[in-house]
C-alpha positions in Angstrom: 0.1 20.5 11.8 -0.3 22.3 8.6 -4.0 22.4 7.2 -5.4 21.7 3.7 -8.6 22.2 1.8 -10.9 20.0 0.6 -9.2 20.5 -2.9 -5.8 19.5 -1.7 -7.4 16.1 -0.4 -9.2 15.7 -3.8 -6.4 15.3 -5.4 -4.9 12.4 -3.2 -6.3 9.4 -5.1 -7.0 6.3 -2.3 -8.0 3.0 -3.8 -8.6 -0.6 -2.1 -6.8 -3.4 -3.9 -6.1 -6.6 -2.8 -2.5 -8.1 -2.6 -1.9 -11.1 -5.0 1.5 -11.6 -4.9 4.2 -11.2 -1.7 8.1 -11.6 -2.0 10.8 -10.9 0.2 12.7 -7.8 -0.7 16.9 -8.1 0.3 17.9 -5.5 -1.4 15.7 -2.7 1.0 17.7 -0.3 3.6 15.1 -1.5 5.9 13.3 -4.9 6.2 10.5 -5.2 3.8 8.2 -7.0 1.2 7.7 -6.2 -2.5 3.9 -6.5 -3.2 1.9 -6.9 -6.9 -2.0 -5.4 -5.8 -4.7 -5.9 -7.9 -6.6 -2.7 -8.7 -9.2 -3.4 -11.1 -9.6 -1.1 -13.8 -6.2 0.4 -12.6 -4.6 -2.8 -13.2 -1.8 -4.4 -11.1 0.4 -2.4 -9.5 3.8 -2.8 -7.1 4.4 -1.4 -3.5 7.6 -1.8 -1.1 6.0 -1.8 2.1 7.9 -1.9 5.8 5.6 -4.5 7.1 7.7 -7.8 7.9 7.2 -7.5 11.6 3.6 -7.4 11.7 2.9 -9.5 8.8 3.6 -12.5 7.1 3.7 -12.9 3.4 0.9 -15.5 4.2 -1.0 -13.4 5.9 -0.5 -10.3 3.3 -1.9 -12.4 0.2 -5.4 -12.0 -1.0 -6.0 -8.8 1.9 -7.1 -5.7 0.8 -5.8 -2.5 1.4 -5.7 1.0 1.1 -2.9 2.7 -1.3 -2.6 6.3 -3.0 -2.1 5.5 -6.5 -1.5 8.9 -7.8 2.0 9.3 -6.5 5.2 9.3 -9.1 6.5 6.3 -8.9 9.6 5.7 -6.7 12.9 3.9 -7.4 13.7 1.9 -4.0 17.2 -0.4 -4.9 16.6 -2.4 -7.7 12.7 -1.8 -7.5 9.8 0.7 -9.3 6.9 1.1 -6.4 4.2 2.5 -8.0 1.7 3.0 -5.4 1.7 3.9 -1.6 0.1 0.9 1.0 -1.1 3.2 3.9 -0.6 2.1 7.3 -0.2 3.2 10.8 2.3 3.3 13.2 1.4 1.7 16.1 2.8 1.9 19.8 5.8 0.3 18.9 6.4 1.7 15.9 5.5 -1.0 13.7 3.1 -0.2 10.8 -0.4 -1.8 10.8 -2.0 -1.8 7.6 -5.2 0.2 7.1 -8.0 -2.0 5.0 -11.7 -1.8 4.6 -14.0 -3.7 7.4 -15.7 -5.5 4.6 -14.1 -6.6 1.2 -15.2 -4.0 -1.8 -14.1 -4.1 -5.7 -10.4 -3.7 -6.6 -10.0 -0.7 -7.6 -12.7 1.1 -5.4 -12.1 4.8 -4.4 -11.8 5.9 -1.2 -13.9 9.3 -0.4 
């Protein structure tokens, strides 16, 4: 495992924002959804996120997460994801979405 400072994980920008719009995504290598997250002062932002076998798109709208926001954005097919949704892989490799225990502002920064 390679190590960082403090300095290098100061410059990875983690926000919560809440999910306020799910749609199926056909055109992904991989089964997935294309997500709209509300980020507050940020403002709305999209994601491609690998999470249709954990999730439903009912169950996605209105959560919060937790997404880096200062990554370039990232052509994937015909779509422009613009932030990163963080997850974890579970034990059988499907991701589980990582979100605060108690719902803060959109837009709020993780430290």
């Amino acid at each position: 495992m390679d190590t960082i400072n403090f300095d290098d994980f100061l410059k990875v920008d983690i926000r919560i924002g809440t999910i306020i719009e799910v749609s199926d995504f056909p055109k992904a290598r991989k089964p997935a959804y294309q997500l709209k997250l509300d980020l507050g002062e940020l403002g709305i932002k999209k994601s491609s996120a690998q999470i249709t076998e954990l999730y439903t798109k009912d169950e996605l709208l209105n959560k919060q997460v937790a997404c880096i926001v200062n990554f370039k954005p990232r052509q994937i097919a015909n779509f422009m994801s613009e932030c990163l949704v963080l997850g974890i892989y579970n034990k059988e490799g499907k991701v589980v979405l990582l979100k605060p225990s108690k719902t803060v502002k959109n837009g709020e920064q993780v430290s």
